[in-house]
C-alpha positions, -999 to 999 in steps of 0.1 A, spaced: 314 645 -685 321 611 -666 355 610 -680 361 641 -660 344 630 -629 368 600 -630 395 623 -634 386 643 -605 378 609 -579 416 596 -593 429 634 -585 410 642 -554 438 645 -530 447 673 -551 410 686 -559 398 693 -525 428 712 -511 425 735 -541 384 735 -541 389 748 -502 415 774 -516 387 784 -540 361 785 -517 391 807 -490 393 831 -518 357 837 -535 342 840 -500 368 863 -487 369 883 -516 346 883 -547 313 871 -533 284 870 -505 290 826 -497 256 833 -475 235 821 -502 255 790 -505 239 774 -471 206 769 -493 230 745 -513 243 719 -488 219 692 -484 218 691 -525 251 686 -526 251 661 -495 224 638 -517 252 644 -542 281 630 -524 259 599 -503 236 583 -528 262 575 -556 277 558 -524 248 541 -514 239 530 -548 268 506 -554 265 490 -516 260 451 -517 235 447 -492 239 413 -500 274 408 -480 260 422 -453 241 384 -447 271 368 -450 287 353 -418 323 342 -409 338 377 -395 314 379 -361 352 392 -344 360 417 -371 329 436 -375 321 434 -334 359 443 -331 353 475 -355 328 489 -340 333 484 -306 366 504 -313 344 535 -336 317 533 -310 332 531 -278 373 542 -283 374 567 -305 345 590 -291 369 586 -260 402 597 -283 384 623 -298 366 639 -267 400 638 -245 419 654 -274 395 678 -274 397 687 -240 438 688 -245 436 715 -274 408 732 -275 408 750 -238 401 784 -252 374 807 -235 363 815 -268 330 802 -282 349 791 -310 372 768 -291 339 746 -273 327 744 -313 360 732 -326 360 705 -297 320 695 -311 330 693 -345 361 670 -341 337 646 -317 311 647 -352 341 635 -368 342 605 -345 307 592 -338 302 592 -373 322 564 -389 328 546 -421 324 565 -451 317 550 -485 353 556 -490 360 527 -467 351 502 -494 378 525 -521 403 525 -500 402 488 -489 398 481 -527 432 502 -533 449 484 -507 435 448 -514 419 444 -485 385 427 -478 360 446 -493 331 425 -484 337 431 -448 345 470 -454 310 470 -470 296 454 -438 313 477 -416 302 510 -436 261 496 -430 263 488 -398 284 519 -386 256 538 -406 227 524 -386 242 526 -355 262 561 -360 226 572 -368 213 562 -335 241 572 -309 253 603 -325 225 626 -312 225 609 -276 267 607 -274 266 644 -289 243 656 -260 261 634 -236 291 645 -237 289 680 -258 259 696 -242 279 718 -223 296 731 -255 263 735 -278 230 733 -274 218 694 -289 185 690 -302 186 652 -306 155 649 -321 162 676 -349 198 658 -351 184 624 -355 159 638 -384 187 653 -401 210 621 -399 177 600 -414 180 626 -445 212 622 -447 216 586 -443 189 570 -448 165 585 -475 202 589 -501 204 548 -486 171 537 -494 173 560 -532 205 538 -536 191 502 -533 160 514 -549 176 527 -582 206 495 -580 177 473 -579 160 488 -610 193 489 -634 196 450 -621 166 442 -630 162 463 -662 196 453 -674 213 422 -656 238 419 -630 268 418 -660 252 453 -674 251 466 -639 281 459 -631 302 462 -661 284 494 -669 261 515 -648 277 511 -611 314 524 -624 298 557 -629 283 564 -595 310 567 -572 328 594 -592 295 617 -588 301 614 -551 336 627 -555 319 657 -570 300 663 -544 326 658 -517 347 690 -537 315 707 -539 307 705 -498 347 718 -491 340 748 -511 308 756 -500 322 752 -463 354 774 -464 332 800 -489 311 806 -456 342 806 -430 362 824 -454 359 860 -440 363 844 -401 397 827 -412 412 854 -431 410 878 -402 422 850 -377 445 828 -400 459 812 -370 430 791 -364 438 765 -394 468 758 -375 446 756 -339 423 730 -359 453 715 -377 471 698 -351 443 678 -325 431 665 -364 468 655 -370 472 639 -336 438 621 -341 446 604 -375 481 592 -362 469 579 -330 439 560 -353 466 547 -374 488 535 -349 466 517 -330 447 500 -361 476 490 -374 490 471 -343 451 457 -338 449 446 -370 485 432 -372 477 408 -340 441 400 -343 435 396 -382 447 385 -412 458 409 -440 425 414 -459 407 414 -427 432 440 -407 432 462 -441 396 465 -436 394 477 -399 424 503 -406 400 522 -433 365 512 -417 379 530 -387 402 556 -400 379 570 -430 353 590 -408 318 602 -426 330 636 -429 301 642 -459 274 636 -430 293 649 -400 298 679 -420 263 683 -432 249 678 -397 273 704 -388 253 728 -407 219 723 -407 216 712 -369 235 735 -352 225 766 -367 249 793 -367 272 777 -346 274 752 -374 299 772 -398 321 776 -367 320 738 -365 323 728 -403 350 745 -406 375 719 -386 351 688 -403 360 710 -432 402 704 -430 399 672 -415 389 669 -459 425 674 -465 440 652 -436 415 624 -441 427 619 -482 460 625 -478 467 603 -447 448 575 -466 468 581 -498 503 579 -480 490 549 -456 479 525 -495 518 533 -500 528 518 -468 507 490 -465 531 466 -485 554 467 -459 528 467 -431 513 439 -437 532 424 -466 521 415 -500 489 399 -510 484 360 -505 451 352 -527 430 331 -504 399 332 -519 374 361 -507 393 372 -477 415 389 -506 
């Protein structure tokens, strides 16, 4: 079975498009996706603890990149809720209920940063992943703290924020899979080594998480299905203020990174930036906002497809960005 979970993390630029087209046509056509909603935090433990359970917490003490990791955040805490709100206001200026919900989804999508597919994607690109590891904690801890209040801030006019309820849900979501994770790395460490652990045991986490992330993309467009089959034109509505986000975030990151920081360094802001939590801003979107949440997971939903593929075209480019590697030690 794990030979097929690695199949599916090496294929998943291909896996969620088509577990999305699944979810389109089995909740459109051949079956009641209601009961599915019972299913998502399950499959949310699913995609965060495998993540959690291969974090070295240990990096995190390390010193030496004070301007990178202040740099980082400052830009996912401070610039891009301002990207994503005014792009919001630009394209979603609808009347309809639906339009106000987009806008709260795709300012989910940047308040949460720095999924565990930070630390992949800086590893595919040979980036540093010791500061990518860093940058996925502490935009955890402190994406767990200012979402609610940012949310309510600047999207209480669009849906009703219960920040306390929010907050609780984050802590399930981030916290309980983050504690699980160092909890059960610690055990197989212990039990087995660090060579056993690593060697054997941690390899076969992260492709669980990739799992769960095809699971989530079904479940959500199973539960929107019958919505966007009788108003197709909405996947293009949602399509292009994610399009416009992801190229603006690229952009910019890239001439940041290309002035401020060496290669390994600058790798490691693109993706700590660019690679939103989309597994937590998606399961918040569903359990906190009620009803309204399926309206809203729907745009976290294709921001799946733009996130992966963007990433997967940017590792090709990256070469020529910021030229080949120069082994420096850690920093590479």
């Amino acid at each position: 079975m794990i030979n097929l979970l690695k199949i599916l993390q090496k294929n998943l630029v291909y896996v969620i498009p088509v577990s999305m087209i699944c979810g389109l046509v089995g909740g459109g056509y051949l079956f009641n996706a209601k009961p599915l909603k019972q299913f998502i935090i399950p499959i949310t433990f699913v995609m965060i603890y495998p993540m959690m359970v291969t974090l070295n917490v240990k990096s995190i003490l390390k010193g030496g990149d004070s301007k990178l990791q202040l740099v980082t955040q400052f830009i996912n805490f401070v610039i891009v809720p301002i990207i994503v709100y005014t792009i919001g206001k630009i394209f979603f200026t609808g009347e309809a209920e639906k339009f106000g919900l987009w806008a709260v989804g795709l300012f989910l999508i940047g308040v949460l940063p720095a999924s565990g597919m930070t630390i992949s994607w800086t590893g595919f690109a040979q980036g540093n992943k010791e500061a990518a590891t860093k940058m996925l904690v502490f935009g955890l801890i402190i994406g767990a703290v200012a979402a609610p209040v940012y949310t309510k801030v600047f999207m209480g006019t669009n849906v009703d924020v219960d920040m306390l309820h929010m907050f609780q849900q984050i802590c399930i979501f981030v916290f309980v899979p983050l504690i699980a994770g160092l909890l059960t790395q610690k055990y197989l460490v212990k039990k087995h080594g660090k060579k056993v652990w690593a060697e054997k045991y941690k390899p076969n986490f992260p492709p669980f998480s990739a799992l769960g992330v095809a699971m989530i993309a079904f479940v959500a467009m199973s539960l929107k299905a019958k919505n966007i089959i009788e108003n197709p034109g909405d996947i293009v509505v949602i399509l292009i203020p994610l399009l416009v986000f992801y190229l603006l975030s690229y952009v910019l990151l890239t001439l940041l990174g290309k002035m401020l920081f060496a290669r390994g360094d600058a790798i490691a802001m693109v993706f700590g930036v660019v690679m939103r939590d989309l597994s937590i801003a998606l399961a918040i979107a569903m359990t906190a906002f009620k009803e309204q949440g399926m309206t809203i997971a729907l745009l976290i939903a294709m921001a799946y497809v733009i996130q992966i593929q963007s990433a997967a075209w940017y590792i090709k480019l990256v070469p020529r960005i910021f030229g080949p590697v120069v082994k420096r030690g850690i920093d590479e």
